[in-house]
C-alpha positions in Angstrom: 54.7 4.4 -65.5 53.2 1.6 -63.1 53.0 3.0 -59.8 54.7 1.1 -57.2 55.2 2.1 -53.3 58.2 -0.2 -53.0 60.3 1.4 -55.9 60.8 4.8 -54.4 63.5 6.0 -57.2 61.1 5.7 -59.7 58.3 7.4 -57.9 60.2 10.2 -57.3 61.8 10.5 -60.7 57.5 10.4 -61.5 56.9 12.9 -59.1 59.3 15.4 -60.1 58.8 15.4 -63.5 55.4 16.1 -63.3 55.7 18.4 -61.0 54.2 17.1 -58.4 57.2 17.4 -55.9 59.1 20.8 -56.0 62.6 21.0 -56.0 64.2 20.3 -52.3 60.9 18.6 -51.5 61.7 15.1 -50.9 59.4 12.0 -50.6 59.4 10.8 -47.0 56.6 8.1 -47.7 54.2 6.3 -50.1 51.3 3.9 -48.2 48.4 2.3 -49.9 45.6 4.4 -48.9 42.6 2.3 -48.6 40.8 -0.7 -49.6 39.6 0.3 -52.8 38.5 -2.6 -55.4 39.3 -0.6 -58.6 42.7 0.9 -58.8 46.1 1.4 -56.9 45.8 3.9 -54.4 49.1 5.2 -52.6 49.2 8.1 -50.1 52.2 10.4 -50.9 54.1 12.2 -48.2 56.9 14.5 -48.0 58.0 16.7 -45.1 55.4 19.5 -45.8 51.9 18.1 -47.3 50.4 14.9 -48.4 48.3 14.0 -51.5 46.6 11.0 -53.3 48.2 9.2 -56.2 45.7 7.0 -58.3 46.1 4.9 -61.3 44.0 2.4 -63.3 45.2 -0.4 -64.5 43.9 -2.1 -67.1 42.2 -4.7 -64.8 40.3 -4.2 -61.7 42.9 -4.2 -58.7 41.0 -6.1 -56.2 40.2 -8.9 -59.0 43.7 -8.6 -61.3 41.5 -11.6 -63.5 38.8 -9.3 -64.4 39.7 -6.6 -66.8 38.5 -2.9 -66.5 39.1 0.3 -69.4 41.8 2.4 -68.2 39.6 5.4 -69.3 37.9 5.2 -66.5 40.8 7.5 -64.9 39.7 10.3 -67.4 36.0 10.0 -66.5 36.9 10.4 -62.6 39.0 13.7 -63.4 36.3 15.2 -65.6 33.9 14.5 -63.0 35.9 16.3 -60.4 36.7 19.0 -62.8 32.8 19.4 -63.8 30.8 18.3 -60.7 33.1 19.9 -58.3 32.4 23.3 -59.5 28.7 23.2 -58.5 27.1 24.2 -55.6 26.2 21.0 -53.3 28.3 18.8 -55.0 32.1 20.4 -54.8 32.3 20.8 -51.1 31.7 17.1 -51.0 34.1 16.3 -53.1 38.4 16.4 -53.4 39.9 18.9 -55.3 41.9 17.3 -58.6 45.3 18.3 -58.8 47.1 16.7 -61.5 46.2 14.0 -64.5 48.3 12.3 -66.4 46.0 10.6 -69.4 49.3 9.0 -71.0 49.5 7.0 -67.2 46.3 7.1 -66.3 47.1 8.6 -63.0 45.7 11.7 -61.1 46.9 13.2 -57.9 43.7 14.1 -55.8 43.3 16.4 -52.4 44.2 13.8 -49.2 41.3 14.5 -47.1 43.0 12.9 -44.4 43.1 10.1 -42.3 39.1 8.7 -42.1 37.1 5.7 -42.9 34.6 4.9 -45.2 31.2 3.8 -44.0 31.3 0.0 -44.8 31.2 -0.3 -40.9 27.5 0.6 -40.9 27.1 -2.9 -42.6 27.2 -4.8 -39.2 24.0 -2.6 -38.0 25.9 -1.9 -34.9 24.9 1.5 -34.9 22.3 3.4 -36.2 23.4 5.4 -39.9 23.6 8.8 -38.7 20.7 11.0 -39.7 22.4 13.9 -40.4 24.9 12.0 -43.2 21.7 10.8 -44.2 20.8 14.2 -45.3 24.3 15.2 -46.2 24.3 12.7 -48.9 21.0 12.7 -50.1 21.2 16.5 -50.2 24.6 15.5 -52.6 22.2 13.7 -55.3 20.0 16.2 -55.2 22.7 18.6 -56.0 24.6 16.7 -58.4 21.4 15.6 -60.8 19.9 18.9 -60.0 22.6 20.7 -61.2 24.2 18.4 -64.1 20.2 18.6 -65.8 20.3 22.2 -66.0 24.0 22.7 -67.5 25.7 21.3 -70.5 28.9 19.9 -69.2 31.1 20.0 -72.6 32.4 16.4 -71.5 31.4 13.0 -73.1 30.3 11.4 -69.8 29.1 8.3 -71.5 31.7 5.8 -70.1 30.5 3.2 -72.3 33.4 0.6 -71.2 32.6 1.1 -67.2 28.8 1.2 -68.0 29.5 -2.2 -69.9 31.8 -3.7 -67.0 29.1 -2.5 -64.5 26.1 -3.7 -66.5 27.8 -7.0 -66.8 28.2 -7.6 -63.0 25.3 -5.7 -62.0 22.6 -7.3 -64.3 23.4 -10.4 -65.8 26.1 -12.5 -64.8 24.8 -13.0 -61.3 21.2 -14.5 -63.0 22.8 -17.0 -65.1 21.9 -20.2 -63.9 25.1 -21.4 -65.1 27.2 -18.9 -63.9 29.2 -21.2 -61.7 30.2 -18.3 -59.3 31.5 -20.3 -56.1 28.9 -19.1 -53.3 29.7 -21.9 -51.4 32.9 -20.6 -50.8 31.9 -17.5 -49.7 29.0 -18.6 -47.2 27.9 -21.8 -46.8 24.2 -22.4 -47.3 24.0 -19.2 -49.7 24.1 -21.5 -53.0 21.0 -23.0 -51.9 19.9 -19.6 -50.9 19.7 -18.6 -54.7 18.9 -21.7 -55.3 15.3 -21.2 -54.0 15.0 -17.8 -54.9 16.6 -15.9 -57.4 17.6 -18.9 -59.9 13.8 -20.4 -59.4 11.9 -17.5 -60.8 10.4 -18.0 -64.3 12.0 -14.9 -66.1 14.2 -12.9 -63.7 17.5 -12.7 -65.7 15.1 -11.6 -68.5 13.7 -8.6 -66.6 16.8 -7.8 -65.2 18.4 -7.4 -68.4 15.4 -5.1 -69.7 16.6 -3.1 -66.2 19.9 -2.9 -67.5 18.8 -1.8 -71.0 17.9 1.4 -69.0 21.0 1.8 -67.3 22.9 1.7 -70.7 21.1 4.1 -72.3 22.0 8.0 -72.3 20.2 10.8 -70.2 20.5 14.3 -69.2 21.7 13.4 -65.6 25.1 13.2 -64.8 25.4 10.3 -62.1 28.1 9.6 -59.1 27.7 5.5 -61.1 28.7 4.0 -57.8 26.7 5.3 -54.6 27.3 3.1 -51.7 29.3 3.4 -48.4 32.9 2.4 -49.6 32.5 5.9 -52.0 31.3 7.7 -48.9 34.7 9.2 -46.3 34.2 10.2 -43.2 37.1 12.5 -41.7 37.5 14.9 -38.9 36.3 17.7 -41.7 33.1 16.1 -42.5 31.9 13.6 -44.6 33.0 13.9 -48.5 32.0 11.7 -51.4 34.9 10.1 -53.6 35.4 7.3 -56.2 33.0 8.9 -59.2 34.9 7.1 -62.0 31.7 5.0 -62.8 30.3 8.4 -63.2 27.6 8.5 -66.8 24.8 10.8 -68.0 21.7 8.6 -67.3 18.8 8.4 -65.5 18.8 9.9 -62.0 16.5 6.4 -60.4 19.7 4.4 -60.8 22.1 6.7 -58.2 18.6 6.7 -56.1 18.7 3.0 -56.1 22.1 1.5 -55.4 21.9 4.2 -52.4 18.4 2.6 -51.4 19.7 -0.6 -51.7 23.0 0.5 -49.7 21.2 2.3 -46.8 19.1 -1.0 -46.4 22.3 -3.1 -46.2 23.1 -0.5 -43.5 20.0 -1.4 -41.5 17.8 1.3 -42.3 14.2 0.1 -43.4 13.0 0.4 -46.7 9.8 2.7 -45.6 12.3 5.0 -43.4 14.6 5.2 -46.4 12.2 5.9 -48.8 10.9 8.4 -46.9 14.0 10.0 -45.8 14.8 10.5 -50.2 11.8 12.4 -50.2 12.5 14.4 -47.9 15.6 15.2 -49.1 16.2 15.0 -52.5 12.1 15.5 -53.7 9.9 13.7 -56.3 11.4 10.7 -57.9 10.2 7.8 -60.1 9.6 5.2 -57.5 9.0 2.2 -59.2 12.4 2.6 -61.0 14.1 3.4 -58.2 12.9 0.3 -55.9 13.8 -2.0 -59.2 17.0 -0.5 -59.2 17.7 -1.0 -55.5 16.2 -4.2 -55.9 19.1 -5.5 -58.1 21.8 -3.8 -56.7 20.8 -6.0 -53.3 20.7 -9.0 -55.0 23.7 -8.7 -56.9 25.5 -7.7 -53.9 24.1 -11.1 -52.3 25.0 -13.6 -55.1 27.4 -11.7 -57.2 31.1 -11.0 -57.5 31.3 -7.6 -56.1 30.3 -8.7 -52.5 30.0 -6.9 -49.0 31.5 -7.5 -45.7 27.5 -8.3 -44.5 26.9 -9.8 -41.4 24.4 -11.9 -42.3 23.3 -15.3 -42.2 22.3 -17.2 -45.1 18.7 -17.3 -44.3 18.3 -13.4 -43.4 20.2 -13.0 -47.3 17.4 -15.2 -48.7 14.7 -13.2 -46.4 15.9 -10.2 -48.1 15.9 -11.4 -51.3 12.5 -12.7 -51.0 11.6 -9.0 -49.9 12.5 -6.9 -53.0 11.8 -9.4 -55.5 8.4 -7.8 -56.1 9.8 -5.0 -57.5 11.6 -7.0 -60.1 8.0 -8.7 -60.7 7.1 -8.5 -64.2 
């Protein structure tokens, strides 16, 4: 089955053979819901109710060049299955109500019409304190909760962690990567130019970083904390997207959402500050390396951000949290 809005026979014939449409319900719409980079997303309607329709494809949706494991389906509906029966972590998250591993589609709780918190990239307006606290709260619950249980699912997503590790740690320190950054800003080539591609060592130390995000732990990670996973509805804020979800170590989820609440505008003191508060004692140094490459990946690497930033406040922030990449 390869989902498709336009071919509404087929859908339906899906629909009601799984189930997922009762007899005399009828499908009165399908819409993309979202942006998403990963998979195909539709919102399903019929007269009474709506619901979320997900596959993956055997590629990533946004980039159809780059291919991504289709398990990666199975991995979000045992998180949701798992995580969202624990306290602090399942009122965050929607409720799974159908997987089909054959298709690699699940049906997942609409949560209604909201946005994601990519916004807060233009520092327009200051991050809200209290989703501040909602999310960091969410960690703490989620790594609190997933150390002290045994979940009885292989959370080790080795092909996502090798995708992620990939994009996240090596390909954008390769000298030779020829990744067009002219195209995407002009001046940013000569931006890593002086910085990240003239420091003696750094793809060597940030492929020692990655070693660490590869290898197994006792924590069972969201994989992918940053403001596209975070929804904002008129019900309250809810976190969704887990499928890069792995049992690692906890400093990783603390550090893309460091590097993500910086991005955001929020100062690296105040931020630091506001995950002690919330979540409690953490391994700093880890946590500021893995910030530290999550930023700079997100400058010069594939997976990039609608920043609004100029070329020389990207290299002013690169040339801040290169320190904690320092050998």
């Amino acid at each position: 089955m390869h989902l498709d809005q336009n071919n509404t026979k087929e859908l339906t014939g899906y629909l009601r053979h799984t189930g997922l449409i009762l007899p005399g319900e009828t499908l009165t719409g399908a819409e993309k819901a979202g942006e998403g980079n990963m998979n195909y997303t539709l919102r399903i309607r019929t007269a009474d109710r709506t619901f979320i329709l997900k596959q993956a494809r055997p590629y990533v949706e946004k980039y159809p060049s780059i291919p991504a494991p289709v398990e990666r389906a199975g991995m979000e509906a045992a998180f949701f299955k798992v995580a969202g029966a624990w306290a602090g972590v399942g009122e965050l998250l929607p409720s799974l109500l159908f997987f089909d591993p054959e298709n690699h589609i699940q049906a997942i709780e609409d949560l209604g019409e909201g946005a994601d918190f990519t916004a807060y990239y233009k520092r327009e307006n200051p991050f809200p304190e209290a989703v501040l606290g909602t999310l960091t709260g969410f960690l703490r619950a989620l790594h609190s909760n997933s150390a002290a249980a045994s979940p009885g699912v292989d959370f080790s997503n080795r092909a996502m962690r090798e995708l992620n590790h990939l994009h996240i740690f090596d390909f954008p320190f390769q000298p030779d990567n020829k990744f067009p950054l002219e195209d995407i800003q002009p001046g940013l080539q000569a931006a890593a130019a002086r910085t990240i591609f003239s420091q003696p060592g750094l793809r060597e130390r940030t492929l020692a970083l990655g070693q660490r995000y590869l290898a197994d732990g006792d924590t069972l990670l969201h994989g992918d904390f940053f403001p596209g996973s975070w929804l904002w509805t008129d019900n309250g804020v809810f976190v969704i997207d887990p499928e890069f979800c792995f049992r690692g170590e906890s400093a990783f989820d603390l550090g893309v959402f460091l590097a993500h609440l910086r991005f955001c505008g929020i100062e690296w003191p105040r931020a630091i500050a506001a995950l002690e508060t919330g979540y409690g004692a953490f391994d700093r140094k880890a946590v500021q390396a893995f910030a530290a490459v999550e930023i700079l990946r997100r400058l010069y690497g594939v997976a990039q951000l609608p920043l609004d930033m100029t070329p020389e406040e990207k290299e002013a922030l690169t040339l801040e949290v290169l320190p904690h990449l320092a050998a």
